[in-house]
N, C-alpha and C positions, 0 to 999 in steps of 0.2 A: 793711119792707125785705125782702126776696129774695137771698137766698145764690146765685142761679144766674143773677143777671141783674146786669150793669155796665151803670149808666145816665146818662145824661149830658144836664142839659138847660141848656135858653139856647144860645144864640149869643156863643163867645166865641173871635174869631179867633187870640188870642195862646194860645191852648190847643190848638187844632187838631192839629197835631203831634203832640202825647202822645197827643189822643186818635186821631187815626190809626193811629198803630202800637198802643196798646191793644186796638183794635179790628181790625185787622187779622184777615185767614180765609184760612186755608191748609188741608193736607192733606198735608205733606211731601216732595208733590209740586213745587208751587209753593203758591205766598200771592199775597195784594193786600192792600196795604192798608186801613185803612177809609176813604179820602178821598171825599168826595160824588163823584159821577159824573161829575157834571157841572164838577167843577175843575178845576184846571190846576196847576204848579208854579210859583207866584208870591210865595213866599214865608208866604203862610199855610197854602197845602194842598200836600201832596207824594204825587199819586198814585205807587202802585210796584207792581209787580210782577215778583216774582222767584221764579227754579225751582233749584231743588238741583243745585248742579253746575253752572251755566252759567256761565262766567268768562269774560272777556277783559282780555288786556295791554296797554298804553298805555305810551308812552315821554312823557317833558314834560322841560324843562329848567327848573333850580330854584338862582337864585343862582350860573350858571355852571355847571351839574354837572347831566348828566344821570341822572336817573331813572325807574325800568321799574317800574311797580306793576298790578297785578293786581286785579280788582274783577268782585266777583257783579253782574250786568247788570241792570241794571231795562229790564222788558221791554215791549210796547207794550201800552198802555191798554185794555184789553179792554170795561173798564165804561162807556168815552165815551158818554154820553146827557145830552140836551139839550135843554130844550121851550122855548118863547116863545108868547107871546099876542099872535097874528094874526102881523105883521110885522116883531114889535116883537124887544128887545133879548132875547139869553136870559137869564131867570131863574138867577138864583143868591144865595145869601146874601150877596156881595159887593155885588150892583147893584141888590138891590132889598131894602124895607123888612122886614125878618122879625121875622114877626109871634108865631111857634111854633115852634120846636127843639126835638126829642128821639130821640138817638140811642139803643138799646139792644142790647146785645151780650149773646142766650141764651146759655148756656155749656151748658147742657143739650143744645140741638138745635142749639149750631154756630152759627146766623142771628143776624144782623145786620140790623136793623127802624131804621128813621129813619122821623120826620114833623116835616112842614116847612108850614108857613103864609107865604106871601108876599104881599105887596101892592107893587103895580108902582107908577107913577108918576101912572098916570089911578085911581087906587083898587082897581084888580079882584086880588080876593083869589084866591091858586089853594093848593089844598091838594096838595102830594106826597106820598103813602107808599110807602115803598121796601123790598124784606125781598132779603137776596142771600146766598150759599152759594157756599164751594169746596167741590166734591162732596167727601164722606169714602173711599168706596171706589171712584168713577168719578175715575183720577185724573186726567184731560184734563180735567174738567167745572166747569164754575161755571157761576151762575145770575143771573139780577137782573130783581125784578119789579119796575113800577111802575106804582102806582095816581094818573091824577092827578084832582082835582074841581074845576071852577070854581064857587068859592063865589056869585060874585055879579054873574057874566057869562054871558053866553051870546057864543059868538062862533067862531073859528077855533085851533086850537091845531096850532103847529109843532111835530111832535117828531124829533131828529137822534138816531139810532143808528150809534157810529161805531167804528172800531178804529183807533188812535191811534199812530203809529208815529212821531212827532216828539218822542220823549225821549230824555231826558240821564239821566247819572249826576248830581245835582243837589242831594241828600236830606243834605251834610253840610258847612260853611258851613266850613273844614279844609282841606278838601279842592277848594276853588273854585278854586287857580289849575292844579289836575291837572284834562287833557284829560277829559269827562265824554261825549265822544261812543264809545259802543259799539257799536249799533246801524245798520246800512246796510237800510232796505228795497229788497227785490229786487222786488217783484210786488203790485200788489193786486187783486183782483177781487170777481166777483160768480157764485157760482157758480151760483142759482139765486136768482129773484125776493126769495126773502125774506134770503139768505145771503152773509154779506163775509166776503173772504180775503183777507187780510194777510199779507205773508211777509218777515222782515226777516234778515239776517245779520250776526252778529259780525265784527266789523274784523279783528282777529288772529289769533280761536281759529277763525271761520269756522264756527262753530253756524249752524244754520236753525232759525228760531223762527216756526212758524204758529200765526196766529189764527184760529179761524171763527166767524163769531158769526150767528147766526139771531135776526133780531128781528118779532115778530107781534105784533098787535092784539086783544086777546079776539073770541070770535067775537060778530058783532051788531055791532061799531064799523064802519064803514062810513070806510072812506080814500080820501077825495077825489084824492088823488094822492100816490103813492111814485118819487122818484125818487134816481138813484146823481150822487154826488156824490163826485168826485176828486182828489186831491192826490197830490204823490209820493210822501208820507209820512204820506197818512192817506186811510181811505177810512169811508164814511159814508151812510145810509138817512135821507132824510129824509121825514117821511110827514107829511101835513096832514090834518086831518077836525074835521067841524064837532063842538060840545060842546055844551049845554044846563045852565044855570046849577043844580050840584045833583047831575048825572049821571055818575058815574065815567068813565072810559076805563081800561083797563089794557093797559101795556106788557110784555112776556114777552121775554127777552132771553136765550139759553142760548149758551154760546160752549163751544170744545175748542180749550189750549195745550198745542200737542203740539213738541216739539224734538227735534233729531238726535240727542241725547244719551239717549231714552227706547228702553228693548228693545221688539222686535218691530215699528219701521217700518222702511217702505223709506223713505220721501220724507213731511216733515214737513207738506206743505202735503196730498198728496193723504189722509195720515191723517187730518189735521185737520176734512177736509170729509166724511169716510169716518164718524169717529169722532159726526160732529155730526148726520147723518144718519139715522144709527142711535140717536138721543138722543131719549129722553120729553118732554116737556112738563115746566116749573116744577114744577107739585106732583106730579108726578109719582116726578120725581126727589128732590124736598125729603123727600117720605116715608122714600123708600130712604136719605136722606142722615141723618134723625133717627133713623133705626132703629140705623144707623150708631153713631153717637154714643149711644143709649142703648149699646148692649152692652159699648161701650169706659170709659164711667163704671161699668160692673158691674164692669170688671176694674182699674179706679183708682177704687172709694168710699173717700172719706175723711168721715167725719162726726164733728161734736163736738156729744155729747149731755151735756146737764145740764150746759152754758156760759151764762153772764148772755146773754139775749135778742140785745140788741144789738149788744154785744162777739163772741157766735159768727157774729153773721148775716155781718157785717165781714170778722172773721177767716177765715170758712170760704169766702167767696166770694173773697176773695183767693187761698186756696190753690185755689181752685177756679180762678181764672181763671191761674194761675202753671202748672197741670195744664196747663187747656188751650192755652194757649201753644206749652208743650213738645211736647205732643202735635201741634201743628199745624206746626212744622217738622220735627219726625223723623215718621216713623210707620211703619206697615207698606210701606209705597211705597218704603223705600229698601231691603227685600231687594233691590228689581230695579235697585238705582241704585247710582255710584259716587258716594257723597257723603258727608260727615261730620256732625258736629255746629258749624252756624254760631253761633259766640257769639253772635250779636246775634238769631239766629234769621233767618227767610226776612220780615222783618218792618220793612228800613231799610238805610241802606246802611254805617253806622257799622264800622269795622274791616277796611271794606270786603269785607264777609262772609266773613273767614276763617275758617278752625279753629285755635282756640288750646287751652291745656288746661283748658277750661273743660267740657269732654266729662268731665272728671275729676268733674266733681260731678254730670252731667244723669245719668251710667250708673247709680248704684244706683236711682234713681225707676224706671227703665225694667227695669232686670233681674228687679227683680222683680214685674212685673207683665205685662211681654210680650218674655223676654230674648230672642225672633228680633230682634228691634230693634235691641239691642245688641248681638249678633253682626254684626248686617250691619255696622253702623255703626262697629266695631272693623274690621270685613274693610276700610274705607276707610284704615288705618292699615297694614293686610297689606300691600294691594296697593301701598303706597308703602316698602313695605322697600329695594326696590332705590335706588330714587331716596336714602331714608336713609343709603345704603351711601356711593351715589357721593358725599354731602355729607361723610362722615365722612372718605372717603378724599383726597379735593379739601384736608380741612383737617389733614390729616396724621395723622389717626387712624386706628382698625380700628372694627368693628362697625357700626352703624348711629346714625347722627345726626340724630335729629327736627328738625324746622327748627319756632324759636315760631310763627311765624305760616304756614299752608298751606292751598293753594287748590288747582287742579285735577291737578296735576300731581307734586305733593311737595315741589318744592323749597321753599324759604325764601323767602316773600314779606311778611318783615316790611320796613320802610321802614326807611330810612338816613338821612332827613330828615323832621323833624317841628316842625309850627309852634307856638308859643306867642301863643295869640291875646291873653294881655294885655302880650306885647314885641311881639310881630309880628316875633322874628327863628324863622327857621328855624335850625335846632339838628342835631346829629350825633346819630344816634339809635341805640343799642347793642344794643336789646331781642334782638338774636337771638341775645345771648350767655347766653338764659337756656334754656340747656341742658337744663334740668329736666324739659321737657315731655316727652324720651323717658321718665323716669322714672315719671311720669305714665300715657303708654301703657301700659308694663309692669304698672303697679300693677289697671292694668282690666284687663287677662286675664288676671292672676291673680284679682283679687276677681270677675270676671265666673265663670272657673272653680266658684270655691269656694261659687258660688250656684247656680250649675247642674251642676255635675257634667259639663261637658260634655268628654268627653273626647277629641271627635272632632277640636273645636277645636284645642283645645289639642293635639293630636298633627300635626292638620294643616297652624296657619296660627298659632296663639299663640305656640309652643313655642320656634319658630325666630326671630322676632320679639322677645321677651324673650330670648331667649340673645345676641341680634346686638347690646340696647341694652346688656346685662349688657356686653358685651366691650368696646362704646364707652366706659363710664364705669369700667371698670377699666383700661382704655388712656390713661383723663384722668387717672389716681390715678399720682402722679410719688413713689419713695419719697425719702423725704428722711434722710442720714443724722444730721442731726443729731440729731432727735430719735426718729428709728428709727420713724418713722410717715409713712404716705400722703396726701400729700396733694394737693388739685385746686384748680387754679389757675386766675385769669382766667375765672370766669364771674360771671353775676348768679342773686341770687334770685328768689323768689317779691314779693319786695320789690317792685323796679321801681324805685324811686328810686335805690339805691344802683349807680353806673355805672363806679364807677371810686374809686381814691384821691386824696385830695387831694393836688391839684398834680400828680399822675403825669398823664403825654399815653398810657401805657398802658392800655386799658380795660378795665373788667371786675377781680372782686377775688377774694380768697383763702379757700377753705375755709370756703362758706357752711355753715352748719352743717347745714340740711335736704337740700339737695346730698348732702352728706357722706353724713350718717346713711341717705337713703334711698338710698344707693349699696350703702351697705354692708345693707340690708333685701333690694336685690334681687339681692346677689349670695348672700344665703342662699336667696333662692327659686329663683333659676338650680336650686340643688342639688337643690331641692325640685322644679323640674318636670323634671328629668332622670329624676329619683326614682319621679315618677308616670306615665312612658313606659313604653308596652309595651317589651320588647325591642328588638324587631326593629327599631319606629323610633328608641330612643334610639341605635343604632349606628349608621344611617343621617344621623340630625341631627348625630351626633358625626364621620362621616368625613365629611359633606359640604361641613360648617362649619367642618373639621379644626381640631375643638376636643380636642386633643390632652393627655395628663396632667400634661404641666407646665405648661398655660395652667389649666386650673382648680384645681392647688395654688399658683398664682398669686392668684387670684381667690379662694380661703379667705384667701391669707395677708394680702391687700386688706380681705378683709371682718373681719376678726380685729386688724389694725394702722391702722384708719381713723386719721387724726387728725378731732378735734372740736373747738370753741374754746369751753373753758366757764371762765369769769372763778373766781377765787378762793372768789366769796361763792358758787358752785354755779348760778349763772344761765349757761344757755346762752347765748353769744353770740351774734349771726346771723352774722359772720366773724369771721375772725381779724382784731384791730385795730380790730373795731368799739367795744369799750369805752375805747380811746384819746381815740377823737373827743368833742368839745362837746358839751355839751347845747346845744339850743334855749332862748331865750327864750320860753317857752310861752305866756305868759302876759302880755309883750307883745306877739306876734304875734296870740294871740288878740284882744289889745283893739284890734288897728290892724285885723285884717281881717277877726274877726268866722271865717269858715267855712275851715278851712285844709287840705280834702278838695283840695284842689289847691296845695300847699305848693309843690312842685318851680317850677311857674308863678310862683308870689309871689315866689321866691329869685330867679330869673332874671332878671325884672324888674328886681328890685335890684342887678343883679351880682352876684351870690351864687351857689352850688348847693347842693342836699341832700346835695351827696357829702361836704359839709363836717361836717354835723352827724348824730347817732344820730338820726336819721327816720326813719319807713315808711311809705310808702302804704298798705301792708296785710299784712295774718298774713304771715310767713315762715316763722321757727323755729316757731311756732306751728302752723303746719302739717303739725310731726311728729304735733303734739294732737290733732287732726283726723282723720292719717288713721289712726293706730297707738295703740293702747290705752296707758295707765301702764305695764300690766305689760309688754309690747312692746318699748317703748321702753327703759324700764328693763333687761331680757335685751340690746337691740342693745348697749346703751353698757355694760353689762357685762362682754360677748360682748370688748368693746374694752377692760377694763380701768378704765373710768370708773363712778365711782359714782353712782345720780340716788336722793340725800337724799330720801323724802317732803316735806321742807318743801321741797327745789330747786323742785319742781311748779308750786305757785304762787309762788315770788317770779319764777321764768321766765316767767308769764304774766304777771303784774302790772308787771313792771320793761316786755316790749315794750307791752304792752297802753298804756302810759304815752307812750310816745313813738312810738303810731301814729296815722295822722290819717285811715284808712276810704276814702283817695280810688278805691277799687274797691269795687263792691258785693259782693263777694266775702268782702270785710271782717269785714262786721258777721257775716256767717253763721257763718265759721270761729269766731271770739270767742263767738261765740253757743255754739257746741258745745264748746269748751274752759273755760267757765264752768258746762257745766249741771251739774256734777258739785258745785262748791262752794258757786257763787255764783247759785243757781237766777233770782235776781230778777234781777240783772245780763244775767245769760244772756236772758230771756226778752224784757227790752228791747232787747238786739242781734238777736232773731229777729225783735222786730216792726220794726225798722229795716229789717232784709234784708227781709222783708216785704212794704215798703210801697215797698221801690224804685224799682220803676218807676210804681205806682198814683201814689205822691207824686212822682215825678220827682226825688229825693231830691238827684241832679246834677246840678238846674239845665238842664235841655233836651236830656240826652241818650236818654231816651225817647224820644222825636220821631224820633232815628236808627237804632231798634230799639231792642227789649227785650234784656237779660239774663240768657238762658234758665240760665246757670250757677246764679244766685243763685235765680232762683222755680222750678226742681226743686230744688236745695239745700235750699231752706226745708220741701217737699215732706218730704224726704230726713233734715231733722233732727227732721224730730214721730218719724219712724217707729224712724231707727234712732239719736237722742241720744235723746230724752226717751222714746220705749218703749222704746228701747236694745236695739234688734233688731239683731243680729249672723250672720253667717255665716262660719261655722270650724268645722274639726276634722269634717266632713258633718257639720254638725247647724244648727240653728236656734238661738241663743241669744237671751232676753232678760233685760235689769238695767234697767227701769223706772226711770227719774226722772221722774216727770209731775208737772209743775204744775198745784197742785189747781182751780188758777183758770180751767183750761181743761178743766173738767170732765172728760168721759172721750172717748176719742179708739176709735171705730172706722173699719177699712180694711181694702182687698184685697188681697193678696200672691200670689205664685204662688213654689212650693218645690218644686224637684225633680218637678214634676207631679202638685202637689197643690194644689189654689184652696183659699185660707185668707183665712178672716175673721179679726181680729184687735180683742181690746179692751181694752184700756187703760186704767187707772183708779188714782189713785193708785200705791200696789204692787202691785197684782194685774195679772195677764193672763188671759185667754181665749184660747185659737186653737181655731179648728174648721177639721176639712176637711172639704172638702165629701164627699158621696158621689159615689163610682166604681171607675173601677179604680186599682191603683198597690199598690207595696210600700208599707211603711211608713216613715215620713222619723222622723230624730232630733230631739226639740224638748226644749231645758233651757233651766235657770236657776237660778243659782248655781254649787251643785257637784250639782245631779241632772238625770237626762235620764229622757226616756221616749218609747218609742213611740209614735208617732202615724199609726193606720190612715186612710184615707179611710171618710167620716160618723163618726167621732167627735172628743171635744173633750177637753182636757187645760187646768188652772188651775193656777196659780204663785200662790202670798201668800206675799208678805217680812213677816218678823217685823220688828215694832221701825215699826211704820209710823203709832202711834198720833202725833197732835199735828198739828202744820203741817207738811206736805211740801213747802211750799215753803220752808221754813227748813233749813238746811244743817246736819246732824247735826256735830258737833263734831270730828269726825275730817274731814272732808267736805272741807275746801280740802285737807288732804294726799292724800286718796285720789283729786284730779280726775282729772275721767277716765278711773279704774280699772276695769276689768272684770273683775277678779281675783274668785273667785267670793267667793259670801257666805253664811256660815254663818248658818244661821237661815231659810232660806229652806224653805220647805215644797210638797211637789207633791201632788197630787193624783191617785188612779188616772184614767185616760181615763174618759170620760163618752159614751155616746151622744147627738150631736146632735140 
């Protein structure tokens, strides 16, 4: 087995899907999926290709009632190639006997390798092998070679090199009775003998999207005849030459997708033919392309040494391929781009490639490992402040209003109707009452901050953006006199299920409790980045914003008077009235439907809703756990007058954890991190759940419509900073180590303040080194001591009390989850020369 390689063999069409998007190679520029080349979207393969930032609008009528929904374009088929023997039918895993399948996806060098054995209908066996690349640092470029042999013919072999402009939106089975046509081609040509140009436009947004694709022969193969072959909507090289039974041919296919949408062109078609021009040859560029990728694994190593053989090879390649993923929809390409972070990645068309706040989980993997990335990628939330504004103000608010679901422009393009495919009735869809997601934003420019220091940011494009969402959510907090506390009305949580009261035709509920709590988080750090402004601009951002002294002793007296709904026995509620409601039959629902990751769907069906009973899709209140330490949390509800018991800790986890059903893969991960404090085993089985997500398709076929970049950097995200319990606060580095001993010891790469740090993991102990260079010296603790840490030298942490089984929960351990509170007994080390 191989840690760096996903492999897949056999032929098996009802898999295809998953493994498409598994395989799928981008550059964050754009992506393609991994569908053979030569397929079509017929229900077993869904070629796609999609670029960051490219959207178009569609109107459809639904039930009476028009609807306007927005969707990332899949774009024209760049990969189209296509052989047959002599005159015959073309070849594919469909229409001919396949005799050999094996697809494999390096994660190390990026490439994607397929070999394929077919045998036609008269006997003759042809072998295909195929290795293909989206350039890493050329980001117009992708590549696709093919090798074909006739095993046991000698004869004539047709090959079609084509670029494909006859696609649909098509990729989500949901979504079929909304218009899938996005694409108009304008133009195709031939710019030179060996070179197609494709040029198609967006309906709506009016993007130009050029293809150029150069297809040649190695040299020595001798081409009987090439000639252009047209359509309106698709243009195509077909070349013929004889073969000898035995004897290779290689095809060489390099294309450049360049769109309106990218800096520095003038005109997309003549860059494209500009950009492809000036392009090397396959290995040419394959080299540059693996170079690429080695250097980028130097700055995200993750390695588990002294793991059982098999169990690491599994686990590690997983994280490895969750790395590469994320890496392949953001990367360094989006400095120069306005785009965000697409939940589903550049990899399907599911959510219809929005930004939801699932960017809340991808930032810390990226911050600290290459935080230009995350700045850029935050600057896509800057530049939609205004748009934020006018949402806030349209809905009779101040400050800024994040819309849940967003695409090119800012506004709010979550749906209003949504179908339940085991009623088939389309349904009132509420999700954009889930407010949260400003909260969200906010929460990364400050934790993006507090990792890099950057205070340029923050002065010039964070600052204003946290204070505009801080004004929104303290303009939502209504005070109420009865009980002389604040509270917010009419939204939803992190839940999803929960839409409304029963029986109420009013939508949306009261005084979520993570709503709440993290309202009242950011209007203590309002104070805080007021606090951390130079002068000259806090006065600026204060007159400009005319955030004037009785709106922010408003905003204490919000963050001081929060209400919270926490029930008698000390368990946080997720709202107010939520402990009113029924229990579920748990335990007959489980026996009638077996999996009830999709509960809200099984109610429905029955005439029922979840709004009826204590259910969750996923972490809510939980995900104060998640993002804010024991002690943290404990100071906010303080702060407020309420008290959080040690023992409240875990029956608050245990009471939701009890009546959620995981139907987001978001799920398992959060639960994963709010157990590893106590309940180390538990914990580790919801991390291999989040884990195996998408590999397992855990949803039942939603892999097939993109991956869920939230949950595999999440997973990423919880070795480093749950279980090494790597933190960033207060300028310093902190770690509180929980490792399970079963995953041996864990080393990685981090980047602090500008300083490249290896990091290792093991039981209670840590290691960090930094590398040699220049730089002042960064602050690294653990417990209650810190100590300096220069560039080329290394610093060790041993926790006392660490003898026995570490994966057994010390006896204080379910009251302390979570806590980061330091810990007496912990011992440092002077710095050491690396």
């Amino acid at each position: 087995m191989d840690a760096w390689t996903l492999t897949f063999e056999g032929w098996d069409p009802a898999d295809e899907g998953r493994r498409e998007a598994l395989t799928t190679l981008g550059n964050g520029r754009f992506a393609t999926r991994g569908a053979a080349p030569e397929s079509r979207a017929d229900g077993v393969h869904y070629p796609g290709t999609y670029a960051a930032g490219v959207f178009d609008r569609v109107r459809d009528e639904i039930d009476g009632e028009v609807v306007e929904s927005e969707s990332m374009v899949n774009l024209p088929h760049w990969a189209d190639l296509r052989v047959a023997v002599e005159d015959g039918p073309w070849i594919s895993a469909d229409g001919a006997e396949v005799l050999e399948h094996r697809v494999a996806l390096d994660l190390r060098r990026g490439l994607l390798t397929r070999r394929t054995r077919f045998a036609d209908a008269a006997g003759r066996i042809t072998v295909l092998r195929q290795r293909s690349f989206v350039h890493r640092t050329l980001p117009h470029v992708a590549g696709l070679h093919t090798v074909l042999v006739a095993e046991n013919w000698s004869g004539n072999l047709r090959i079609e090199s084509g670029i494909d402009g006859a696609v649909r939106n098509a990729g989500v089975s949901r979504y079929a009775a909304l218009d899938g046509r996005h694409l108009d081609v304008v133009t195709t040509g031939e710019p030179d003998g060996s070179t197609l140009l494709l040029v198609a436009r967006t309906r709506q947004s009016r993007l130009r999207v050029a293809v150029a694709a150069r297809t040649t022969l190695e040299p020595g193969t001798a081409v009987d005849e090439r000639s252009l072959h047209r359509r309106p909507d698709r243009v195509a090289h077909v070349l013929r030459c004889a073969v000898r039974a035995g004897e290779p041919v290689a095809v060489e296919k390099v294309v450049a997708v360049v769109t309106s949408r990218d800096g520095a062109v003038s005109e997309p078609a003549v860059a494209a033919v500009e950009v492809l021009a000036g392009t090397a040859g396959f290995e040419e560029l394959l080299a540059g392309h693996e170079l690429a990728w080695q250097q980028l694994w130097r700055r995200y190593r993750l390695d588990l040494v002294r793991h059982p053989a098999a169990l690491a090879t599994e686990t590690l390649r997983t994280l490895r391929l969750c790395t590469f993923h994320v890496l392949q929809a953001v990367s360094e390409h989006n400095q120069d781009l306005d785009a965000g972070v697409p939940a589903r990645g550049l990899h399907g068309e599911a959510y219809r490639g929005h930004v939801f706040w699932d960017e809340l989980f991808v930032y810390p993997m990226l911050t600290l490992r290459t935080p230009a990335v995350t700045r850029a990628l935050l600057r896509y939330r800057v530049r939609r402040l205004d748009a934020a504004r006018r949402a806030a103000r349209a809905a009779g608010h101040t400050g800024a209003m994040y819309p849940w679901q967003s695409g090119s422009d800012g506004r709010e393009e979550s749906q209003r109707r949504h179908l339940n495919p085991r009623s088939g009735h389309w349904l009132p869809d509420t999700s954009h009452l889930q407010r949260h997601v400003g909260l969200a934003v906010a929460y990364s420019i400050w934790q993006y901050y507090q990792a890099t220091g950057d205070r340029e940011f923050l002065s010039d494009h964070g600052a204003e953006v946290l204070l505009e969402v801080a004004r929104f959510f303290a303009g939502l907090a209504r005070h109420d006199p009865v009980t002389d506390r604040f509270r917010i009305r009419g939204v939803m949580g992190p839940d999803e299920y929960t839409t409304r009261y029963p029986g109420s035709d009013r939508p949306g509920i009261d005084d979520n409790a993570y709503t709440n709590v993290m309202t009242v988080w950011l209007l203590r750090r309002a104070e805080d980045v007021l606090a951390a402004l130079e002068p000259i601009r806090r006065t600026e951002l204060v007159e400009s914003l005319d955030l004037g002294p009785a709106e922010q002793l408003r905003w204490r007296d919000v963050s001081r008077r929060m209400f919270v709904p926490i029930a008698a026995d000390g368990v946080i509620s997720q709202y107010a009235g939520a402990h009113d409601l029924p229990d579920l039959d748990w335990a007959g629902y489980r026996a009638r439907y077996g999996d009830l990751s999709r509960l809200d769907r099984i109610l429905e069906a029955e005439g029922r809703s979840v709004d009826d009973y204590q259910v969750s899709k996923q972490a809510d209140v939980l995900m104060l756990f998640y993002l804010l330490s024991a002690d943290e949390l404990r100071a906010l509800l303080g702060g407020l007058g309420y008290g959080l018991p040690p023992e409240a800790i875990p029956a608050t986890i245990e009471y939701h954890l009890s009546r959620t059903v995981h139907g987001s893969t978001l799920s398992a991960l959060v639960h994963a991190w709010v157990l590893a404090r106590g309940h180390r085993e538990h914990a580790v089985e919801y991390f291999e759940r989040a884990l195996s997500s998408d590999v397992a398709d855990i949803q039942r076929g939603t892999t097939a419509e993109g991956v869920h970049l939230g949950a595999m950097a999440g997973c990423v995200d919880l070795l480093q900073r749950c279980f090494a319990g790597l933190e960033t606060r207060e300028d310093a580095l902190w770690f509180d180590p929980h490792w399970p001993r079963r995953f041996g010891r864990l080393d990685f790469s981090v980047q602090y303040r500008h300083h490249q740090l290896t990091v290792s993991v093991g039981d209670r102990t840590v290691r960090v080194v930094s590398e040699p260079g220049p730089g002042s010296p960064i602050r690294v603790g653990s417990g209650d001591r810190l100590s300096e840490l220069r560039p080329g030298e290394a610093v060790v942490f041993s926790a006392s009390g660490s003898s026995g089984d570490p994966d057994a929960a010390p006896p204080d351990a379910v009251q302390a989850a979570n806590s980061r509170s330091p810990r007496r007994g912990s011992s440092i080390r002077s710095p050491e020369p690396s």
